[in-house]
C-alpha positions in Angstrom: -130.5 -48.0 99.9 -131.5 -50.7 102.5 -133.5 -48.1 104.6 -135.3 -46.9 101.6 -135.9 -50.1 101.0 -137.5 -50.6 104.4 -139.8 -47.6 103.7 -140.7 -48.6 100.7 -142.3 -52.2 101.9 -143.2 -51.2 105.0 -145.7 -48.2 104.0 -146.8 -50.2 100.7 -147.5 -53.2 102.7 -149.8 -50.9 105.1 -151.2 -48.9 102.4 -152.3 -52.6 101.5 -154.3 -53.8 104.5 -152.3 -56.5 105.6 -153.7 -56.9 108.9 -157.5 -58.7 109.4 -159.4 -58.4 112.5 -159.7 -62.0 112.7 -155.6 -62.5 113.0 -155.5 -60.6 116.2 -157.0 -60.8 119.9 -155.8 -59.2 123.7 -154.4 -61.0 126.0 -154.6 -59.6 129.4 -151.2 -59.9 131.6 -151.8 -57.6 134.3 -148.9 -56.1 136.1 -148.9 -55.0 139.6 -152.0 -52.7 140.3 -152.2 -52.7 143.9 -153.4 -50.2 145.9 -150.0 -48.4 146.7 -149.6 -48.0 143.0 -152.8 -46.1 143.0 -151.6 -44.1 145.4 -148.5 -43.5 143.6 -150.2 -42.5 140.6 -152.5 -40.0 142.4 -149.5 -38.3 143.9 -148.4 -38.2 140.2 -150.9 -36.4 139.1 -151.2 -34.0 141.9 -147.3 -33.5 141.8 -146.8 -33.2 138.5 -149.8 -32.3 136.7 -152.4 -30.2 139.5 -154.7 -33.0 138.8 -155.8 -33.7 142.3 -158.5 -37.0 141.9 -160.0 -39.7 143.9 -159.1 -42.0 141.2 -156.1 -42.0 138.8 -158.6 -42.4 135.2 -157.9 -40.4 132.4 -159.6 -39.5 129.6 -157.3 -41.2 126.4 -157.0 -38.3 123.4 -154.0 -40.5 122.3 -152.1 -42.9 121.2 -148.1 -43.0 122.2 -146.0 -45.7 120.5 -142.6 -47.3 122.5 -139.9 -49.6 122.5 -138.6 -51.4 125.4 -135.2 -51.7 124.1 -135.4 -54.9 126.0 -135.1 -58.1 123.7 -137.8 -60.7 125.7 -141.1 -60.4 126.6 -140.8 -61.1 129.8 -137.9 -59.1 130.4 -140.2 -56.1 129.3 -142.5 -57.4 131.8 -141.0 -57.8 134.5 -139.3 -54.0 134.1 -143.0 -52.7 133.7 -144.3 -55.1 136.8 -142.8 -53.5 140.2 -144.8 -50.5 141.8 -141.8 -48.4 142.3 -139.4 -47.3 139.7 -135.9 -49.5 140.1 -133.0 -47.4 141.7 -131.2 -48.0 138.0 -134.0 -45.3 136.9 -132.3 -41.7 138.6 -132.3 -40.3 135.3 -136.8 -40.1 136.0 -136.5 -40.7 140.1 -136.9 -37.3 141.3 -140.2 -36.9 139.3 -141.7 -39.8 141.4 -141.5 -43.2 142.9 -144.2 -44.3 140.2 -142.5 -47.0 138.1 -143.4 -46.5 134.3 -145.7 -48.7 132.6 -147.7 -49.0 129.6 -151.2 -50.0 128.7 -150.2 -52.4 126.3 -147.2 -54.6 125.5 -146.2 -56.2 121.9 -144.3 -59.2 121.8 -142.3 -59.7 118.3 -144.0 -61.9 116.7 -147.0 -59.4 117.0 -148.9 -60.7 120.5 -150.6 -58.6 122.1 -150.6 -58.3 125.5 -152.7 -55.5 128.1 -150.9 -54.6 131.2 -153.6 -52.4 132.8 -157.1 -50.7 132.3 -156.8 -48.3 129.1 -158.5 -45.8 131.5 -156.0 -45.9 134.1 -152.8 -43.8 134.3 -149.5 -45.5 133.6 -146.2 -43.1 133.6 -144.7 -43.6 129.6 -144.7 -40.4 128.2 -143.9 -36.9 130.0 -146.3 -34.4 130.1 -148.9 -35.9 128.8 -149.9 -39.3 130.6 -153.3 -37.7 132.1 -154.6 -38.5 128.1 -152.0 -40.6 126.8 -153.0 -45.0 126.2 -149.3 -46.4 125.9 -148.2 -49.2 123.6 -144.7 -50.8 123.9 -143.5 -52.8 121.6 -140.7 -55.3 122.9 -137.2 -54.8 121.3 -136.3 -51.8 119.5 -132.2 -53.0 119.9 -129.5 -53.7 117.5 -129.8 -57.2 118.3 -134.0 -57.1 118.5 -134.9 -54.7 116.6 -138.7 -53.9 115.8 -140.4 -56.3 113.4 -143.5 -56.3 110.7 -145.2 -58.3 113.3 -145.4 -55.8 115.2 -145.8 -53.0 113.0 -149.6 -55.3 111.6 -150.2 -55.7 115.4 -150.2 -51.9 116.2 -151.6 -50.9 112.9 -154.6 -53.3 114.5 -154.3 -52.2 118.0 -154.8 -48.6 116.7 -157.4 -49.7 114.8 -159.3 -50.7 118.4 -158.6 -48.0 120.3 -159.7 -45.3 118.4 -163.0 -47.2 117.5 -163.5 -47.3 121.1 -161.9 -44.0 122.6 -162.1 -40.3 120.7 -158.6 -40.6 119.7 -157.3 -37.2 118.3 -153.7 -37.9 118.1 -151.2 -41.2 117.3 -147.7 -40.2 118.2 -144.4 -42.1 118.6 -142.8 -41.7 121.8 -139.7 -39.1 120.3 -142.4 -36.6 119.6 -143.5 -35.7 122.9 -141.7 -32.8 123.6 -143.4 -31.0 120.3 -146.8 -30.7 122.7 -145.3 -28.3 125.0 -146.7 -24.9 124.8 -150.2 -27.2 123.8 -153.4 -27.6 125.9 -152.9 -31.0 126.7 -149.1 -30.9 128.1 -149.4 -30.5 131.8 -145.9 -31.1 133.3 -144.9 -28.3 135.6 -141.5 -28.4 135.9 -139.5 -27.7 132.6 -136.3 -29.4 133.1 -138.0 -32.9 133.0 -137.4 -34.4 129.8 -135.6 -37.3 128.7 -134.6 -37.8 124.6 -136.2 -40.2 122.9 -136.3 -41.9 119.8 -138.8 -44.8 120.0 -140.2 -46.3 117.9 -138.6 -45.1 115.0 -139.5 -43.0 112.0 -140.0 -46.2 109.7 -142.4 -48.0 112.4 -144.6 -44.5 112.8 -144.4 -44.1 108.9 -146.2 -47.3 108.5 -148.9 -47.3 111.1 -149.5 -43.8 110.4 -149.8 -44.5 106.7 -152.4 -47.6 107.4 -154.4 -46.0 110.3 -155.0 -42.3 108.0 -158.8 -43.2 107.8 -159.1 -41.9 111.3 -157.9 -38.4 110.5 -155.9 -38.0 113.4 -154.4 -33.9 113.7 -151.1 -33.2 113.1 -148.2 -33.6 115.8 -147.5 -30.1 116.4 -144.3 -28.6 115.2 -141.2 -28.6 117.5 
């Protein structure tokens, strides 16, 4: 009952435009962009992808949704921060010294904060980070778990992006693996994945559910 509960407020409260342009505003936080991580990403690409470029830009088709499943902003930070990926990371090492990283980061009480360029490359979401803008949203844990804050501040940040990018798809991060066999997925070798469940069902329901205007297709079936 408590999770139908949840549903229930959290889609009616999106279906009823709770969030106002004028509440909301970037904050930029950069992380670490130096030039080895440019390198780094370019080998990504090449390695992983066949895209071989002088620069690591992409061209955004969508929107991929995350949790940290770390409770403090700055903890989520400062795991995003480094160039390389921390040695506690072996389940993803052998795909790449790249550390992951997001374009966005969304603190709990609904901040927003932008790590990097939105046409840059950061490694959030296998497969598919040549056209992928990634938003993390801080928490996601028992103990922090994912808030309306932060549901009204990615129903906005949605908003933004695909006003400014031609946004085709909004996905949360456990759906990755349903794009495959589909032109965009580019990862080469087909034991890479990891399981995912971020952000949760409830938390796509509700910034699907307030961000329909844009039409965005269908996540292909698994």
């Amino acid at each position: 009952m408590k999770r139908l509960a949840l549903i229930t407020i959290l889609l009616f409260l999106a279906s009823c435009g709770t969030t106002r342009e004028a509440d909301y505003y970037i904050v930029d936080k950069p992380i670490n962009f130096n030039e080895e991580r440019r390198e780094l990403s370019l080998n990504y690409m090449e390695e992983r992808y066949n895209l071989y470029k002088k620069t690591p830009k992409i061209n955004p088709k969508m929107i991929v949704l995350h949790w940290t499943a770390i409770p403090t902003l700055e903890g989520s930070f400062r795991a995003f921060d480094p160039v390389k990926l921390p040695g506690a990371r072996a389940d993803i090492q052998e795909a790449g010294a790249l550390n992951v990283s997001a374009h966005f980061l969304v603190h709990r009480n609904g901040e927003i904060y932008r790590l990097m360029p939105e046409k840059l490359m950061a490694r959030h979401v296998i497969g598919l980070n040549h056209v992928a803008i990634g938003i993390e949203n801080v928490g996601g844990t028992e103990d922090a778990p994912l808030t309306r804050a932060q549901v009204d501040a990615n129903i906005w940040l949605v908003n933004y992006l695909a006003n400014k990018y031609d946004i085709d798809y909004l996905i949360g991060h456990s759906e990755y693996t349903n794009f495959e066999n589909h032109p965009l997925w580019k990862e080469k070798d087909s034991e890479y994945r990891t399981q995912k469940t971020d952000p949760g069902e409830d938390f796509m329901d509700a910034v699907r559910n307030a961000t329909k205007n844009f039409n965005f297709k269908p996540v292909p079936k698994s």
